[in-house]
Backbone as a chain_set.jsonl record, in Angstrom:
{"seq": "XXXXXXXXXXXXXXXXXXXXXXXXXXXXXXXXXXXXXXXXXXXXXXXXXXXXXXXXXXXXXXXXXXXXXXXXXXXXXXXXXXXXXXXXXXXXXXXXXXXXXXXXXXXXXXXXXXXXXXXX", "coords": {"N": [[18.19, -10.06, -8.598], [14.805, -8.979, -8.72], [12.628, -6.718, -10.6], [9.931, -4.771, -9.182], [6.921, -4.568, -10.102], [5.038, -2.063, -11.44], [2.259, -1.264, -10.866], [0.948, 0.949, -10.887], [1.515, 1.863, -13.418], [0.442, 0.366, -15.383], [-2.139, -0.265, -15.706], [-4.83, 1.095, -16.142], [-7.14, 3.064, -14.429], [-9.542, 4.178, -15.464], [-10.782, 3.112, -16.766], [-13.806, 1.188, -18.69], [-14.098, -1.118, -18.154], [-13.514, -1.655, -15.638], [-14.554, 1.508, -14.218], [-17.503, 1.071, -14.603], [-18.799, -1.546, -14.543], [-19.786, -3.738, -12.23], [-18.39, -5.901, -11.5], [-15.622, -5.721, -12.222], [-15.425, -2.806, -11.178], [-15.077, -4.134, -8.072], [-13.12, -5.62, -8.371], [-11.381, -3.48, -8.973], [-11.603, -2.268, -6.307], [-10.529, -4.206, -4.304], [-8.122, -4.814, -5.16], [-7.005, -2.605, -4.365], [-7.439, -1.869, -1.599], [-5.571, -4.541, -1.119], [-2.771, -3.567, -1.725], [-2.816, -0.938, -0.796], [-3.2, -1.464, 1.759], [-1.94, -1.11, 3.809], [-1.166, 0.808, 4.972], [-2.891, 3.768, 6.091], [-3.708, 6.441, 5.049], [-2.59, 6.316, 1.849], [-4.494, 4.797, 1.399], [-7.069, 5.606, 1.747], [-6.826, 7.714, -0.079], [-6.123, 6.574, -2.526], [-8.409, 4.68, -2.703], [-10.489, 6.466, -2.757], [-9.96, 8.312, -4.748], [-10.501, 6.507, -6.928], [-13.084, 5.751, -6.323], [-14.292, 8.556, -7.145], [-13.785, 8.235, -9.696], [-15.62, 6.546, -10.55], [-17.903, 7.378, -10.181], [-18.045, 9.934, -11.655], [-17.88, 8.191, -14.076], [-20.252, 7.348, -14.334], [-22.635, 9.087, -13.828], [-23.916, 9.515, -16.578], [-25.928, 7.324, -16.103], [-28.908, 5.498, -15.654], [-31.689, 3.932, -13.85], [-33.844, 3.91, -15.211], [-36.065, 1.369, -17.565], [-34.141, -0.165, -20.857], [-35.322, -0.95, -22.972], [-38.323, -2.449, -24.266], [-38.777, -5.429, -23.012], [-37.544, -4.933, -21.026], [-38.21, -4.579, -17.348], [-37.022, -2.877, -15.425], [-33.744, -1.192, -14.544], [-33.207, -1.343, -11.845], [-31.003, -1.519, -8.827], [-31.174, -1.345, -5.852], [-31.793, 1.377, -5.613], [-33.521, 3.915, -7.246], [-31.92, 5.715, -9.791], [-30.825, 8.458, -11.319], [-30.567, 10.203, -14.486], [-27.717, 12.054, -14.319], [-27.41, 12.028, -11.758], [-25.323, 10.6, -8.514], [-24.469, 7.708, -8.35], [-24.747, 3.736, -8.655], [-26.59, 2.079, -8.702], [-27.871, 0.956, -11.003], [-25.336, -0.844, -11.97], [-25.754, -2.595, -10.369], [-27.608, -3.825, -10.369], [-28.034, -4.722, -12.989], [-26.301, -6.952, -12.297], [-27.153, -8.034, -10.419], [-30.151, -8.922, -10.491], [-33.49, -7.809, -9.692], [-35.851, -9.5, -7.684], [-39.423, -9.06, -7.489], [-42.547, -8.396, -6.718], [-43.838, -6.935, -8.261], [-42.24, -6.746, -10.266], [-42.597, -9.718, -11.223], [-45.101, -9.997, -11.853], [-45.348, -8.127, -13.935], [-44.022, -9.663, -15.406], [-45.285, -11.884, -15.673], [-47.624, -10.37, -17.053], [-46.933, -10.098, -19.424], [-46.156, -12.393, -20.783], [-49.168, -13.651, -20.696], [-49.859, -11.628, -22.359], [-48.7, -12.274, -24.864], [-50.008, -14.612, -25.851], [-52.36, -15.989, -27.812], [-55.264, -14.615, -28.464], [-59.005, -16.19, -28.487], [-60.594, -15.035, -29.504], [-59.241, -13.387, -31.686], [-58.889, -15.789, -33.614], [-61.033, -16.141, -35.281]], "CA": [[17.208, -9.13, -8.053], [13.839, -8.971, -9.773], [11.938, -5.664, -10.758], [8.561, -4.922, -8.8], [6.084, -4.396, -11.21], [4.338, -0.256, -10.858], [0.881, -1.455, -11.167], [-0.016, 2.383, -11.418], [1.711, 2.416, -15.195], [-0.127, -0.478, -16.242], [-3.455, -0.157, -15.56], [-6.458, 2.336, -16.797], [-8.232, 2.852, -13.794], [-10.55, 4.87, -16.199], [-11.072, 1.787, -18.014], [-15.214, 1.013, -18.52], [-14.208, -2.472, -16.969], [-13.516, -1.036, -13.693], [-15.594, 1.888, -13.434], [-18.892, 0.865, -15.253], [-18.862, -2.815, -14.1], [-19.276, -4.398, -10.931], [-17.263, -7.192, -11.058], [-14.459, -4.784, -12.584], [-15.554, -2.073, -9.944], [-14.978, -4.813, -7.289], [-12.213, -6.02, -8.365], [-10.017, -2.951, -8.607], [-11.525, -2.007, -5.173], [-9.703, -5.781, -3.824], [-6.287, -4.418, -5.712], [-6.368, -1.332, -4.049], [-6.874, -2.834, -0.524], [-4.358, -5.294, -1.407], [-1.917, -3.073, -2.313], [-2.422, -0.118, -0.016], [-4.371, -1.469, 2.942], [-1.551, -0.974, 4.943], [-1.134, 2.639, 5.075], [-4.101, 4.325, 6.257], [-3.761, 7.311, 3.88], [-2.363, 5.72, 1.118], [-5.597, 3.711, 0.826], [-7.79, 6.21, 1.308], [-6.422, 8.383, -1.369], [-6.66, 5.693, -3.931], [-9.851, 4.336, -2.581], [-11.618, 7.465, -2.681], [-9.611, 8.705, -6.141], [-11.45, 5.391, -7.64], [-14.394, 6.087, -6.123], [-14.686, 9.363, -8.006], [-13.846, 7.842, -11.206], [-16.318, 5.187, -11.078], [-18.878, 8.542, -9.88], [-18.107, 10.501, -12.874], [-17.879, 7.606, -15.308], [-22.2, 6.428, -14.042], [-23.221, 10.085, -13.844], [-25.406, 9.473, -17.607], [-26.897, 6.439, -16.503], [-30.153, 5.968, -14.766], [-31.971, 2.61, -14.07], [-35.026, 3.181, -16.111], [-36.268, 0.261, -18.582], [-33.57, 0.318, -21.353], [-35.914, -1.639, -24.331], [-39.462, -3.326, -24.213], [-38.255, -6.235, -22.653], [-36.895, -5.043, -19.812], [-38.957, -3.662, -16.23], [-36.261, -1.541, -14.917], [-32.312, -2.025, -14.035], [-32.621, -1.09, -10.048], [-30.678, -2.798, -7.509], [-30.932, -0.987, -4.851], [-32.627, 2.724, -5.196], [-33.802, 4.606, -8.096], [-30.971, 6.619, -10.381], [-31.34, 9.189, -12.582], [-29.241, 10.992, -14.888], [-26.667, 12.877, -13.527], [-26.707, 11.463, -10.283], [-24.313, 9.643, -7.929], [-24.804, 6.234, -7.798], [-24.26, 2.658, -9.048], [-27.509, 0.87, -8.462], [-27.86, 0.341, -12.49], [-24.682, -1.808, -12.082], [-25.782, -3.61, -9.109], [-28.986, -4.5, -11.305], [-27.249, -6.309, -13.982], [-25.244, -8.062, -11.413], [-28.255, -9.144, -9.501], [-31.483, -8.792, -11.341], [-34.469, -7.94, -8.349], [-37.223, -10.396, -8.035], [-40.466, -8.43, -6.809], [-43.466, -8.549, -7.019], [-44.112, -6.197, -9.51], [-41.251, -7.723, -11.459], [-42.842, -11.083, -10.877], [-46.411, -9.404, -12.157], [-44.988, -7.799, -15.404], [-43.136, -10.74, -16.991], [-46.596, -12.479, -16.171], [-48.75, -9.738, -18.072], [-46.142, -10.074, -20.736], [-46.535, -13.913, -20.825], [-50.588, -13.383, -21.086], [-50.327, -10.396, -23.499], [-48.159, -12.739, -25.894], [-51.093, -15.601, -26.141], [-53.292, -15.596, -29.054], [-57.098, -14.973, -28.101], [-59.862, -16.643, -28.928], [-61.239, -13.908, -30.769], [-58.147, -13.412, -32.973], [-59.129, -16.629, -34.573], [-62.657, -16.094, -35.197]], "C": [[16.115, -8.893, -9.095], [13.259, -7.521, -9.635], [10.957, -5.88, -10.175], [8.155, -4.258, -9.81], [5.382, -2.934, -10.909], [3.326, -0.998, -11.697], [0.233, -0.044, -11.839], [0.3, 2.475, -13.484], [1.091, 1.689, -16.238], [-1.448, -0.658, -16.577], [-4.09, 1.119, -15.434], [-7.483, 2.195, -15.783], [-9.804, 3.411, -14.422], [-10.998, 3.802, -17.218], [-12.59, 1.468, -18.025], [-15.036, 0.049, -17.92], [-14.537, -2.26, -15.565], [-14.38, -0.225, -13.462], [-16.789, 1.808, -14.462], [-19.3, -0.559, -15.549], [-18.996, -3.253, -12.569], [-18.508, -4.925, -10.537], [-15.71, -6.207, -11.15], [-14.436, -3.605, -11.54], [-14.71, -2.517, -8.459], [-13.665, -5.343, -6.811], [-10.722, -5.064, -7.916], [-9.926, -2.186, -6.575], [-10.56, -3.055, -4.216], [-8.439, -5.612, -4.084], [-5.953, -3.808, -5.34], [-6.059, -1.517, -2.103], [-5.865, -3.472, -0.092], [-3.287, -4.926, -1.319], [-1.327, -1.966, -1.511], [-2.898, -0.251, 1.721], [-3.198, -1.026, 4.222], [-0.362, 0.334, 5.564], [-2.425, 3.407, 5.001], [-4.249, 5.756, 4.884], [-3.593, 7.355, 2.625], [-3.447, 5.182, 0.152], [-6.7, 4.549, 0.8], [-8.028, 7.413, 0.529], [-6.915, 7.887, -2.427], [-7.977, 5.033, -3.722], [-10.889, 5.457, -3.158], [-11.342, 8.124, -4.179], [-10.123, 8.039, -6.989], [-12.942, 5.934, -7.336], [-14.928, 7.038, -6.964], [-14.904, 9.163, -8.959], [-14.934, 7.231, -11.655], [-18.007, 6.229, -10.87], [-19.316, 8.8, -11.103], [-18.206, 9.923, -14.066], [-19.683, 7.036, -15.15], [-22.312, 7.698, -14.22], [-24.748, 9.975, -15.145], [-26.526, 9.098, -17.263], [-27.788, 6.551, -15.481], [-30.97, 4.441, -14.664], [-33.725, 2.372, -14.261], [-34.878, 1.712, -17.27], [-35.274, 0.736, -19.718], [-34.431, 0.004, -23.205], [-37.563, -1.982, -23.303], [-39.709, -4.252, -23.156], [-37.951, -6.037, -21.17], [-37.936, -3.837, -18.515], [-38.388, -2.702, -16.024], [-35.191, -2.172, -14.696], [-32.433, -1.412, -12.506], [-32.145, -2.269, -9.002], [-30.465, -2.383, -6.504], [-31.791, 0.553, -4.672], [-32.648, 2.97, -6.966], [-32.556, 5.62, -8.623], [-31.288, 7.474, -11.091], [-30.297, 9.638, -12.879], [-28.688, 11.796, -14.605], [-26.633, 12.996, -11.83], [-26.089, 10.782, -9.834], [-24.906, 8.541, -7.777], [-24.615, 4.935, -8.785], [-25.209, 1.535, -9.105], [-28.257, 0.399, -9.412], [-26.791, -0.637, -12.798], [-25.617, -2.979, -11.229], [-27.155, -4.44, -9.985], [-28.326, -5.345, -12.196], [-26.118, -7.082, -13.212], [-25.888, -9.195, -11.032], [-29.391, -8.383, -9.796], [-32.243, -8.476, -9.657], [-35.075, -8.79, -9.12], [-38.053, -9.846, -7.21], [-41.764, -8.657, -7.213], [-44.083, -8.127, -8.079], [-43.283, -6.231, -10.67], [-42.092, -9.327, -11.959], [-44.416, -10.421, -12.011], [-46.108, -8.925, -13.622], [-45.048, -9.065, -16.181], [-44.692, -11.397, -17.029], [-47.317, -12.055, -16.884], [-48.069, -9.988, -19.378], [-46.486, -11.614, -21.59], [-48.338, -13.58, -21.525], [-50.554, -12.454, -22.664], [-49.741, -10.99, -25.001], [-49.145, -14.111, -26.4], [-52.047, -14.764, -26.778], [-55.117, -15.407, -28.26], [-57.903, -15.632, -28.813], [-60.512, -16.172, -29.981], [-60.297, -13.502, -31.441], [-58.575, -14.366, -33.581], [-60.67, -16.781, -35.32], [-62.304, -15.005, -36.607]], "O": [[16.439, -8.629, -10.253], [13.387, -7.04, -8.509], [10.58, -7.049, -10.263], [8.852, -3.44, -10.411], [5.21, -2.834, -9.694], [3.451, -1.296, -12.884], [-0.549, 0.118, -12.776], [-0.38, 2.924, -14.408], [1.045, 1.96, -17.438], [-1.829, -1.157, -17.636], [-3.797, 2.02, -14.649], [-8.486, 1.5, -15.94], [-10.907, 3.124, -13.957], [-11.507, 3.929, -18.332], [-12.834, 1.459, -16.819], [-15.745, -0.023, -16.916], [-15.413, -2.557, -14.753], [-15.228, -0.585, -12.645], [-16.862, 2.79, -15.201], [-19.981, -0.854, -16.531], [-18.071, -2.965, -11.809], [-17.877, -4.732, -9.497], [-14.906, -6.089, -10.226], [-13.342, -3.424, -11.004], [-13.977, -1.761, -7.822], [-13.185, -5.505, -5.689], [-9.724, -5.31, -7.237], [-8.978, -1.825, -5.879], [-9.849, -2.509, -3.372], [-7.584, -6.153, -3.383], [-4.732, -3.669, -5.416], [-5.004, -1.377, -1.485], [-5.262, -3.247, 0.958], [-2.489, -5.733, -0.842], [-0.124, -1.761, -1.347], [-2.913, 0.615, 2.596], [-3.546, -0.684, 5.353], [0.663, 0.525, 6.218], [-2.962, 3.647, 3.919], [-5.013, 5.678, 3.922], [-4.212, 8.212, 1.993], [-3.499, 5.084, -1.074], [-7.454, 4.362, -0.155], [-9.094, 8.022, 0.444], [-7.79, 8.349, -3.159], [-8.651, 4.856, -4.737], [-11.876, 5.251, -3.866], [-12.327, 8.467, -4.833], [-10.377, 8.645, -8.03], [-13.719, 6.445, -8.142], [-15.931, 6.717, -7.603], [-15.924, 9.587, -9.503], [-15.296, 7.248, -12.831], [-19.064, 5.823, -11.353], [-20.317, 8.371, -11.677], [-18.503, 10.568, -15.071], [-20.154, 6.302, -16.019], [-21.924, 7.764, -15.386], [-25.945, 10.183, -14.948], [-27.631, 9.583, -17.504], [-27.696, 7.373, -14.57], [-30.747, 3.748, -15.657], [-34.517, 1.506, -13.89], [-33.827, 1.199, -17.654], [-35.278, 1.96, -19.846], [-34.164, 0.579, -24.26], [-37.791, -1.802, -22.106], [-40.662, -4.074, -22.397], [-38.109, -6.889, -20.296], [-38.254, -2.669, -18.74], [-38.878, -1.604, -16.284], [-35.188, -3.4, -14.599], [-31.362, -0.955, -12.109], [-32.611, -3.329, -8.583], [-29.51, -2.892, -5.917], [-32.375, 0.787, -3.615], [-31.954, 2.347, -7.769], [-32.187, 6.405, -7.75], [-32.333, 7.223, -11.692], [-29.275, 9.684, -12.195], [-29.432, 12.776, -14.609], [-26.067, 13.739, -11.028], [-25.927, 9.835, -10.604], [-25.889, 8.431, -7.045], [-24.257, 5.287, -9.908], [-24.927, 0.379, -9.42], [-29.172, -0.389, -9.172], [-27.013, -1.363, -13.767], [-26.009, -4.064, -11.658], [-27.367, -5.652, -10.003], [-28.138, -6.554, -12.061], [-25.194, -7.718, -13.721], [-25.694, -10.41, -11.084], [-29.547, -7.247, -9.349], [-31.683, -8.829, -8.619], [-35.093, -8.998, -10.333], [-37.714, -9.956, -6.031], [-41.904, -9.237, -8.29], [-44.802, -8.835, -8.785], [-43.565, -5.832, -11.799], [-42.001, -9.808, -13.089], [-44.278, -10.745, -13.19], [-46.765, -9.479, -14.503], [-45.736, -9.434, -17.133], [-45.308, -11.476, -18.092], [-47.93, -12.855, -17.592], [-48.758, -10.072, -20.395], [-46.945, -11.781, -22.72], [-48.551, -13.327, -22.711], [-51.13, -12.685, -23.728], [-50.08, -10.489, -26.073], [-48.838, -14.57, -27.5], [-52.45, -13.613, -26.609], [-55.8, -16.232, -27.654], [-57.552, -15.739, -29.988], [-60.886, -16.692, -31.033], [-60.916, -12.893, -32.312], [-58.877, -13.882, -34.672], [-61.085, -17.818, -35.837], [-63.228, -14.461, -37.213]]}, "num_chains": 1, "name": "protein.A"}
């Protein structure tokens, strides 16, 4: 007779992997499914008990520009600090391409060429 394994003792759902990652977000959402999908209450206990975690662990972040370099992290709506939401992950998951993304990197491009009148 083999031991089942208690997933709950092994794993840190408070872990930054899980909640302050997508893929790690994603993933433990797929484990918890997995695991409880087939008990309606069950699942939405631990669904929604994750959910919080992954709430309270984004609350800082916000998906302004973080350096020079970078336009903005939004993937989906505007964040700010101390609000609910996740659409600073979803940005480093999946970069936007917009127009005004598309328009920056170009001024950036231009603004890094030497002028004419610099050499003069």
């Amino acid at each position: 007779m083999t031991d089942k394994i208690d997933i709950e003792s092994i794993q840190d759902k408070n872990d930054p992997y899980f909640t302050q990652n997508l893929r790690g977000m994603l993933g433990m959402l797929d484990q918890i499914i997995r695991f409880y999908g087939d008990d309606e209450e069950k699942l939405k206990q631990m669904a929604g008990d994750f959910i919080w975690l992954v709430v309270q662990a984004n609350l800082p972040y916000d998906t302004k520009a973080r350096h020079e370099d970078e336009f903005e992290r939004c993937g989906t709506f505007p964040k700010y600090k101390g609000e609910a939401g996740i659409s600073h992950l979803i940005a480093e998951a999946y970069p936007r391409v917009t127009f005004q993304t598309k328009f920056w990197e170009e001024q950036r491009q231009l603004d890094s060429i030497p002028s004419e009148q610099e050499d003069d």
